[in-house]
C-alpha positions in Angstrom: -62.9 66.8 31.4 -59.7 68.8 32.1 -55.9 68.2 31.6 -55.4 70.6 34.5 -51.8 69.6 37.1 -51.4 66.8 34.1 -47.7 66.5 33.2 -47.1 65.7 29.2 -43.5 65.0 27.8 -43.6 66.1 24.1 -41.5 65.3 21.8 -41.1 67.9 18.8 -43.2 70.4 21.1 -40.9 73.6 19.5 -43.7 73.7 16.2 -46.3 72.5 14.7 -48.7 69.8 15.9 -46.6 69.1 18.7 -46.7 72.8 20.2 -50.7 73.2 19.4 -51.3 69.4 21.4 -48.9 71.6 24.4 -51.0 74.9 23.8 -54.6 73.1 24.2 -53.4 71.3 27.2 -51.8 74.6 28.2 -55.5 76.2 28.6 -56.4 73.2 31.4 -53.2 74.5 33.3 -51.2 71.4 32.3 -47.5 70.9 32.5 -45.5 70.5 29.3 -42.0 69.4 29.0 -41.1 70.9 25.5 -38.9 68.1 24.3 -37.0 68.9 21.1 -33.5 69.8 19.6 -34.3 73.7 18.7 -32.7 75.7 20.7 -31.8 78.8 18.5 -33.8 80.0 15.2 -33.8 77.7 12.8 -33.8 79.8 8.9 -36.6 77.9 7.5 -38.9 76.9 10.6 -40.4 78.8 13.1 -39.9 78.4 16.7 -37.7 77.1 19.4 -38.0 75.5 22.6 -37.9 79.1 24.5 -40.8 80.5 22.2 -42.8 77.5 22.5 -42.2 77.9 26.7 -43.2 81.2 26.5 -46.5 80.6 24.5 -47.4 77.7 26.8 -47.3 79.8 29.8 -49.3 82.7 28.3 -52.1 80.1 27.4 -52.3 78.9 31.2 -49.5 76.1 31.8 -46.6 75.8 33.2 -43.5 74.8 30.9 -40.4 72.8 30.6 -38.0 73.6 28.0 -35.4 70.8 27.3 -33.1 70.5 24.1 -33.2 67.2 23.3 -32.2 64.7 20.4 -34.5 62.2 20.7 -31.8 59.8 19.0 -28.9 60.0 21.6 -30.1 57.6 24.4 -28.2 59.8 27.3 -29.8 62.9 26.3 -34.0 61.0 26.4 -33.2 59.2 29.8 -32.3 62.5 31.1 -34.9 64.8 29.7 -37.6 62.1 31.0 -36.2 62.4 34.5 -35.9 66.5 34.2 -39.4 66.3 33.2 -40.9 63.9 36.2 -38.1 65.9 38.9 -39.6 69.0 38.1 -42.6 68.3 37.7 -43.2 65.3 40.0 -44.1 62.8 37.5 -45.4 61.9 33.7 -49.2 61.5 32.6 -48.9 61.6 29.4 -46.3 61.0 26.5 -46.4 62.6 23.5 -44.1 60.6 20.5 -44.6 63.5 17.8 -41.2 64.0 17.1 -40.9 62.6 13.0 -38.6 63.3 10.1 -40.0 62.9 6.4 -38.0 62.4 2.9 -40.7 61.3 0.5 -37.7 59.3 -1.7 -37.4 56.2 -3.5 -34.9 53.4 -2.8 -32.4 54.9 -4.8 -32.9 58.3 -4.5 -32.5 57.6 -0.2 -29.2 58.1 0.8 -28.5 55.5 4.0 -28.2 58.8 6.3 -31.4 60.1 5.5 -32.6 56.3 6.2 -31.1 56.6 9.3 -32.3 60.1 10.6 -36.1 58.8 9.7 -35.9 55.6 11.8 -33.4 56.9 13.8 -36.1 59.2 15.3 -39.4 58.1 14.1 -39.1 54.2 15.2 -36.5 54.0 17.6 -36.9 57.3 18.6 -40.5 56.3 19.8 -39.6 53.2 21.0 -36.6 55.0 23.5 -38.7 57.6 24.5 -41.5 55.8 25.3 -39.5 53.0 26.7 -38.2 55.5 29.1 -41.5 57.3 30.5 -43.0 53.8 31.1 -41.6 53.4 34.6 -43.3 57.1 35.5 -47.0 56.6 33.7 -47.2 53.5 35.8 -47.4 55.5 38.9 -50.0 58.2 37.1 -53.6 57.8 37.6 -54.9 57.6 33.9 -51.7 57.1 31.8 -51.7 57.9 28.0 -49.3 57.5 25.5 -50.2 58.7 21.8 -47.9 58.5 18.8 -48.5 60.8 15.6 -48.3 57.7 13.6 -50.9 56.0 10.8 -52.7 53.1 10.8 -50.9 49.9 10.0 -52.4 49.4 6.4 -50.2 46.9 5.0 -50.9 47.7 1.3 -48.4 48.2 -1.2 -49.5 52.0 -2.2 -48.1 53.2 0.7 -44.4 51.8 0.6 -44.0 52.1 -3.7 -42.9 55.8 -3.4 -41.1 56.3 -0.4 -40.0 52.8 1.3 -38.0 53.8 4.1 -40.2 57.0 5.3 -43.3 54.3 5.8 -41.0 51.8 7.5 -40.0 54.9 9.5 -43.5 55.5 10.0 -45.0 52.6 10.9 -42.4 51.6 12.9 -43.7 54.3 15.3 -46.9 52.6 15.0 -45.7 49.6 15.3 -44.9 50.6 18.7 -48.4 51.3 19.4 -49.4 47.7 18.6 -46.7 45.9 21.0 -46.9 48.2 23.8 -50.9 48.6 24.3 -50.8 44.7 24.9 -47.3 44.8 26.8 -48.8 47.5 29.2 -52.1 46.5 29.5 -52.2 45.4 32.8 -50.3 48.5 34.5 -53.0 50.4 32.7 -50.7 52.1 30.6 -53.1 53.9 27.0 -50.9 53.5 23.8 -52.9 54.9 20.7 -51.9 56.7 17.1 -53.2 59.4 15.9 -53.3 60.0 12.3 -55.1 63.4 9.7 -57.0 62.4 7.3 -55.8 65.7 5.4 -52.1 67.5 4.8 -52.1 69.8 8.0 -50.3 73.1 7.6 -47.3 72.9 9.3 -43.7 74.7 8.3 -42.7 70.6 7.7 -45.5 70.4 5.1 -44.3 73.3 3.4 -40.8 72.6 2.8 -40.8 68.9 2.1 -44.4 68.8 0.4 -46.5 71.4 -0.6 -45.1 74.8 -0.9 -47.6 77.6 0.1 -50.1 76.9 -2.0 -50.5 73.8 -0.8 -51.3 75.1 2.7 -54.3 76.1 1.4 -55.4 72.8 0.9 -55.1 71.8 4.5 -56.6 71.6 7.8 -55.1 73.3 10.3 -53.3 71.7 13.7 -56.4 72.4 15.9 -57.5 69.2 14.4 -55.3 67.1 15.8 -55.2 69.3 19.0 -59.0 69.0 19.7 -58.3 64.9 18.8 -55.4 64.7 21.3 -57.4 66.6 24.2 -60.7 64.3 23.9 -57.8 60.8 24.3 -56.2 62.2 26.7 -59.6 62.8 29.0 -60.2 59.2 28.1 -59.8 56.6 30.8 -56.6 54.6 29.8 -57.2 51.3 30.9 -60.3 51.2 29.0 -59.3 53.6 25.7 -55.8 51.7 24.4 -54.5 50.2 21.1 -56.7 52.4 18.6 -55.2 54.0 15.6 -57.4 56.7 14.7 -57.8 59.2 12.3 -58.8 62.5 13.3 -62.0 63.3 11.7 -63.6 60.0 12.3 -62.8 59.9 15.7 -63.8 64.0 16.3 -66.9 62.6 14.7 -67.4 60.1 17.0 -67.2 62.2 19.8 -70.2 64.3 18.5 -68.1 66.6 16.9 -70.1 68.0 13.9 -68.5 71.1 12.6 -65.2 70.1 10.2 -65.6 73.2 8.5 -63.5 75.3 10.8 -60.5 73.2 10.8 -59.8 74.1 6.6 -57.1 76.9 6.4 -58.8 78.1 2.8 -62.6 76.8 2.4 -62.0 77.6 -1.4 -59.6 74.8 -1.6 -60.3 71.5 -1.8 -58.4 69.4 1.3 -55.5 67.3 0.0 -55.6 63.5 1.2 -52.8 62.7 2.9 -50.6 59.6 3.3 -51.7 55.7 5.0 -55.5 56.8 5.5 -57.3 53.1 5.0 -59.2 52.8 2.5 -62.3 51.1 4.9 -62.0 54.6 6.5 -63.8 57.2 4.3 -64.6 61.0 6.0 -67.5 60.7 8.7 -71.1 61.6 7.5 -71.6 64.9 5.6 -67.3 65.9 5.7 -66.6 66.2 2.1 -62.9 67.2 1.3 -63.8 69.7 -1.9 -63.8 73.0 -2.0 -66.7 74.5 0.0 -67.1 77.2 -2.1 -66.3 78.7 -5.2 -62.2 81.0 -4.4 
C-alpha cells in the first residue's frame, strides 16, 4: 500500500486537513498540486501555498503550488490542467476546500450564502467536474470530498441552514457522481470526523483555544484519507464515512493518539448520524483527570 508517483489535486492544501492529507501522501513520494487562494500570509491563519510546497517536499513529495479560487471557473480549468501538465496526470482529487458561518436565516447575509455554496457545492461540483476527464485515464481513480453524511434530519439545518445546504451540497456530489462514474471506475466517497479537529478554521469560527483542547488532531483524517486512497476504486465508491468508524474498520485500535489534550473530553461535531455511535471501546470523555 503506497501512494508513491500518485498525483493528488487538493483543494484548500495551504492548512489544515487539507495540507496533513498532502503531507501523509507526501511520505509515499506522491505528487501534490496545492490548490488554494493563499498566496501571501494571511493575519489570522497559518500558511500559504509556498509553505505548504516547501513542507511537502521535506516530507518526501514532490509539489505543485497553484493560487487558485476554487469559484472562478477559468482559474479551476487551468489549475487542473497545470496540475496533470506537470505532473502527467490526476489520481486522486481532493474537494477539501469549505467555508463555514454557523448563522441563522437572518443573521446570513446573501454574500456569506454565496461564498459557502459558492465554494463548498459548486465549488466541488466544478472541480471535480474538471479532473473527471484525467482520473479516467488513472489506474485506481479516487475522488474524496470532506463532506458529512446526508442525514436528512432537521437538527442539522435549525441553526445554520445555508452552511448544511453548503455542506451537503458537497456531498450531494458524492451521491450523483459515484453512480454517474461508475463504469469508468471513477471512487467518489466523503469523509466526515466524528470530533471538532483542531484546525486555525475551528478556532476562529468555533471554539477559541480552549476548544482545541477538546479535539482530535488532523492525523485522523490523514490516516482515514491514506487507507481510501490504497483502496481499489472500482470496488471502494459511494461511502460516506466517518473517520473513526471506518479507522476502526481497518483494524485500527488505538484512538487515543489522535486527542490533542487527553484531559478533555472530545467535542461531537456537526451531521454525525445518529445509527453511527464511536467504534467499540472509543469513548469521547476525558481520559483522565487535567
Amino acid at each position: 500500500m503506497s501512494l508513491k508517483d500518485k498525483t493528488l489535486f487538493i483543494t484548500g492544501a495551504s492548512r489544515g486537513i487539507g495540507l496533513a492529507i498532502a503531507l501523509r501522501a507526501a511520505k509515499d513520494g506522491a505528487n501534490i498540486a496545492i490548490a488554494a487562494k493563499t498566496a501571501e500570509p494571511h493575519p489570522k491563519l497559518p500558511g500559504t501555498i509556498y509553505s505548504a510546497a516547501e513542507e511537502i517536499e521535506a516530507a518526501g513529495g514532490k509539489a505543485l503550488p497553484i493560487v487558485c479560487d476554487i469559484r472562478d471557473e477559468a482559474q479551476v480549468a487551468a489549475a487542473v490542467e497545470a496540475c496533470a501538465a506537470h505532473f502527467g496526470g490526476i489520481d486522486i482529487c481532493v474537494n477539501n476546500a469549505s467555508a463555514i458561518a454557523l448563522t441563522g436565516t437572518l443573521a446570513t447575509d446573501m454574500k456569506r450564502y454565496d461564498l459557502m455554496n459558492g465554494i463548498n457545492a459548486r465549488g466541488t461540483y466544478m472541480v471535480s467536474k474538471y479532473c473527471v476527464a484525467h482520473l479516467k485515464r488513472a489506474a485506481n481513480p479516487h475522488v474524496l470530498m470532506l463532506s458529512p453524511p446526508l442525514d436528512m434530519q432537521a437538527k442539522w439545518f435549525r441553526n445554520h441552514t445555508a452552511y448544511t445546504m453548503a455542506k451537503f451540497g458537497m456531498s450531494m456530489c458524492v451521491l450523483g457522481m459515484a453512480a454517474e462514474f461508475e463504469g469508468d471506475g471513477i471512487a467518489f466517497n466523503a469523509l466526515w470526523p466524528r470530533t471538532g479537529i483542531a484546525t486555525a478554521a475551528i478556532r476562529n469560527a468555533l471554539a477559541g483555544d480552549e476548544g482545541m483542547r477538546h479535539c482530535r488532531t488532523t492525523d485522523i483524517l490523514s490516516d482515514a484519507a491514506w487507507l481510501i486512497f490504497n483502496k481499489t476504486a472500482r470496488d471502494f465508491t459511494g461511502n460516506f464515512l466517518i473517520d473513526d468508524t471506518f479507522l476502526a474498520s481497518e483494524g485500527v485500535t488505538d484512538f487515543d493518539r489522535y486527542r490533542v489534550d487527553p484531559t478533555k473530553a472530545l467535542m461531537p461535531d456537526f451531521f454525525v448520524p445518529d445509527s453511527v455511535p464511536p467504534p467499540p471501546g472509543v469513548s469521547l470523555d476525558a481520559l483522565q483527570s487535567g
